[in-house]
C-alpha positions as CSV (number, residue, x, y, z in Angstrom):
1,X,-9.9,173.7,90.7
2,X,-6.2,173.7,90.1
3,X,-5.1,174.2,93.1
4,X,-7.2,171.0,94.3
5,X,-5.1,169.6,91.6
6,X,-2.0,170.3,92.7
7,X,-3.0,169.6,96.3
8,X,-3.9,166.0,95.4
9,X,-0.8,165.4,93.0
10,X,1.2,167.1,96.2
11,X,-0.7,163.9,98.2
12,X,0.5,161.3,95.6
13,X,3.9,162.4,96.1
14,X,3.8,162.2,99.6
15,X,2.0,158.8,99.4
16,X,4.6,157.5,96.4
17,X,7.6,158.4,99.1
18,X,5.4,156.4,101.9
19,X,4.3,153.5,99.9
20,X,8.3,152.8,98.6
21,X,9.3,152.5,102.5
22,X,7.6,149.9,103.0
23,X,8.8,146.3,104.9
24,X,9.0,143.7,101.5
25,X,10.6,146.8,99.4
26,X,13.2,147.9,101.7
27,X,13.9,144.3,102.7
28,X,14.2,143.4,98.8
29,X,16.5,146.0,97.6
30,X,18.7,145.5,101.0
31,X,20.1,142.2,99.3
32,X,20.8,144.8,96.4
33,X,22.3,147.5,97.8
34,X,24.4,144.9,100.0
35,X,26.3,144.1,96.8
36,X,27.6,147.6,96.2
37,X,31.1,149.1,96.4
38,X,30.2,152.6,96.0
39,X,27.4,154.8,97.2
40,X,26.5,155.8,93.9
41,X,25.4,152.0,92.7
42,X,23.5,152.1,96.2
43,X,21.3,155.6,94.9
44,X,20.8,153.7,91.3
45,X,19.6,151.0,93.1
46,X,16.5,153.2,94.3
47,X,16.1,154.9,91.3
48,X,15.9,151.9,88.7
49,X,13.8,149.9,91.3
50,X,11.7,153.1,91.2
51,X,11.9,153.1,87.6
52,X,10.5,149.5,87.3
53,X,8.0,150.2,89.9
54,X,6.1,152.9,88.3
55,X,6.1,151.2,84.8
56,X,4.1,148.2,85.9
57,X,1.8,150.8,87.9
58,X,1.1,152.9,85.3
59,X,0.2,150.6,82.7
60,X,-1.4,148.4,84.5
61,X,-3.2,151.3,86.7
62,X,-4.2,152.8,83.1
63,X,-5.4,149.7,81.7
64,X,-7.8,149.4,84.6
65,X,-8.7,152.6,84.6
66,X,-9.8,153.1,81.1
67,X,-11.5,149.3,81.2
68,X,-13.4,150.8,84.6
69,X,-12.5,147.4,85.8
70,X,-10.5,145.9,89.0
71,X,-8.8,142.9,89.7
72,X,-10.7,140.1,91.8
73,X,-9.2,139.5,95.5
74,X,-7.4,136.0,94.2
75,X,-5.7,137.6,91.1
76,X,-4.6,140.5,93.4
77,X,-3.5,138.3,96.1
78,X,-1.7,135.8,94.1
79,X,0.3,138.8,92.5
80,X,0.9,139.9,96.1
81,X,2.2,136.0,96.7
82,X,5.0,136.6,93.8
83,X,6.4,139.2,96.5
84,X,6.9,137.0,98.9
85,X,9.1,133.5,96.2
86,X,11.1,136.8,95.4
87,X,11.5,138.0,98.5
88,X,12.7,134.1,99.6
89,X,14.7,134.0,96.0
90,X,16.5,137.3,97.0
91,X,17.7,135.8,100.3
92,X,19.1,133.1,98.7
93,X,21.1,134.7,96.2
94,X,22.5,137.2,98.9
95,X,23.1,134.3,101.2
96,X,25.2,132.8,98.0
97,X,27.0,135.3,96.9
98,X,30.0,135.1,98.8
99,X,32.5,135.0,95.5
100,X,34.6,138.4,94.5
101,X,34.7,140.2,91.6
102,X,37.6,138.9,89.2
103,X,38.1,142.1,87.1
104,X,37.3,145.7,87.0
105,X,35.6,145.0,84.0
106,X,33.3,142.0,85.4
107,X,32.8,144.1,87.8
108,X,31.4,146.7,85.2
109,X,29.5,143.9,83.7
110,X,27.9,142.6,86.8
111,X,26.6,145.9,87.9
112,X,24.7,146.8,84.9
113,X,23.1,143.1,85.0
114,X,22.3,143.8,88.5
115,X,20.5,147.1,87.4
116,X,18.7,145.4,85.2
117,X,17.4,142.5,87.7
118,X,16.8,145.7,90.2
119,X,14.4,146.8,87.4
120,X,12.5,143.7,87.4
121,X,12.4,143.5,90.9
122,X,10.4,146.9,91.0
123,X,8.5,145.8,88.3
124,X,7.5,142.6,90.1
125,X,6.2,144.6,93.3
126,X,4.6,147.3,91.0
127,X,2.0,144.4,90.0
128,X,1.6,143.7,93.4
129,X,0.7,147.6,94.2
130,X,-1.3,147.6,91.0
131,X,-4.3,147.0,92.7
132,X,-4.5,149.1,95.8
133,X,-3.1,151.7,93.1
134,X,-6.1,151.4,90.8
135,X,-8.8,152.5,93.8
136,X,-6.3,155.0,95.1
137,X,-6.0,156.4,91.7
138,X,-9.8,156.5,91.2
139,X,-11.1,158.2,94.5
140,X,-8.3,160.6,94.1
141,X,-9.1,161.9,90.4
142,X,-12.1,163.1,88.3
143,X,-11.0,162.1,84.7
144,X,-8.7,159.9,83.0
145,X,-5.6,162.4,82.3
146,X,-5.5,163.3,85.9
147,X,-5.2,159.5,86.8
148,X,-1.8,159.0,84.5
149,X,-0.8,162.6,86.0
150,X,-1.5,161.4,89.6
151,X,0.1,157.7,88.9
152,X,2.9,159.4,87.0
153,X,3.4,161.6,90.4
154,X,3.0,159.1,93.2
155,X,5.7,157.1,91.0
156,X,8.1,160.0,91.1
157,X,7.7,159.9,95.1
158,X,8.4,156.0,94.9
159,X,11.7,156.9,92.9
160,X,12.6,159.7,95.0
161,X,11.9,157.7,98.3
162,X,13.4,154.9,97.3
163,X,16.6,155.9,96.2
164,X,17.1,158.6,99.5
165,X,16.5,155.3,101.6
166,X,18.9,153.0,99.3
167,X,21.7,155.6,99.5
168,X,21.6,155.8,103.5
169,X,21.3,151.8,103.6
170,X,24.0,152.0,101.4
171,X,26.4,153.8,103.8
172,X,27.4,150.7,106.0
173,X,27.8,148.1,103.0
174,X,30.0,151.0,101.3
175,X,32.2,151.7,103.7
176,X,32.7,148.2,105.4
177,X,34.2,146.8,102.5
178,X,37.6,147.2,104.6
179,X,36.4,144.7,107.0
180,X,35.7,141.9,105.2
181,X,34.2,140.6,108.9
182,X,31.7,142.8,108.7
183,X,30.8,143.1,105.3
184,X,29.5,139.2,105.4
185,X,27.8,139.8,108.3
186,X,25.9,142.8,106.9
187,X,25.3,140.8,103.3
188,X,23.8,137.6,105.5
189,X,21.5,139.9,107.4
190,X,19.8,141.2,105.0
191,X,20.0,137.8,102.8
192,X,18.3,136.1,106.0
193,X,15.5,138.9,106.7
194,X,14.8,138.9,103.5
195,X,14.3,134.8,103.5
196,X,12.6,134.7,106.3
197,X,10.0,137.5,105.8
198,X,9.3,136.1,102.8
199,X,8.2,132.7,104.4
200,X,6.3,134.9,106.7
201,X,5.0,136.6,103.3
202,X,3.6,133.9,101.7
203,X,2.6,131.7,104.3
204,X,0.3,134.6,105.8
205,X,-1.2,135.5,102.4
206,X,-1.6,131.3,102.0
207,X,-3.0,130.6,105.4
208,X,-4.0,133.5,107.3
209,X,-5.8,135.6,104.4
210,X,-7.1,132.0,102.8
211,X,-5.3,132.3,99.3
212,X,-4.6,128.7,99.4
213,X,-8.5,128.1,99.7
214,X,-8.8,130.6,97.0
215,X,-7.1,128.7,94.7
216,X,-8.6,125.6,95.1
């Protein structure tokens, strides 16, 4: 019996490193990380995205759980379509910001407020994952304890996952801040991918997947 535990809390690690890999979270901390001027900013990047990730998951994933409910295909989808204005809103912002630091100390400043807007960024795709969470959670787990244990666990293999990936993607924006050629050029990229895959998002949730019929 407990070694089926661990096995399946083993699998929500594995799953929690997977899931925080994917396209619309990589491409939305990319803008993040591509304001960095150390590695270390690009590793808390990952970890308080992480951080806001698994908040959202658990409570919401608990909340559900203990209610024995689940969110409706339109409600889950719509959350799902937030991903993709933040996504576009990210792109923007890394697109615009172009101006440099004045000050060691704004500096200072303007990396904990990033933090903090990294948080809410996790947080925002956590509702999103809430979902698909919820039913992985149940299938996986017998009782209510081992569902926070096993949401508590696939969030430490978001964290862990997340900030491995941000501190290699961090590695080129790091150490091009020589070349201030280059540095643009990397900062644009990943402001237009994240754009335009958030156009994609939201128009294939809208159109393709019938949202927009949904909500009408």
């Amino acid at each position: 019996m407990v070694m089926s535990l661990i096995s399946v809390l083993f699998l929500g690690f594995i799953l929690g490193v997977k899931h925080s890999i994917e396209p619309d979270h990589i491409i939305a901390v990319s803008t993040m990380v591509g304001k960095s001027k150390k590695l270390l900013r690009s590793t808390l990047t990952g970890v308080f995205w992480g951080i806001g990730h698994t908040i959202t998951l658990f409570i919401v994933g608990m909340a559900f759980i203990l209610m024995k409910g689940e969110l409706t295909d339109k409600w889950a989808m719509s959350l799902e379509f937030l991903v993709g204005i933040m996504l576009v809103y990210l792109g923007i912002k890394s697109l615009l910001f172009m101006k440099k630091q004045d000050s060691d100390r704004d500096t200072e400043s303007r990396e904990k407020s990033s933090l903090i807007k990294v948080t809410i960024i996790g947080f925002i795709h956590g509702l999103a994952g809430s979902a698909a969470m919820v039913l992985l959670t149940m299938s996986a787990v017998s009782t209510v304890w081992e569902g926070a244990l096993y949401i508590g666990i696939f969030g430490l293999g978001t964290i862990f996952g997340m900030l491995t990936f941000t501190t290699i993607l961090g590695i080129p924006f790091v150490y091009s801040k020589g070349n201030a050629k280059l540095n643009r050029f990397l900062s644009q990229a990943a402001g237009s991918v994240s754009f335009l895959f958030g156009i994609y998002y939201m128009y294939n949730l809208g159109i393709t997947e019938g949202l927009f019929g949904l909500w009408v």
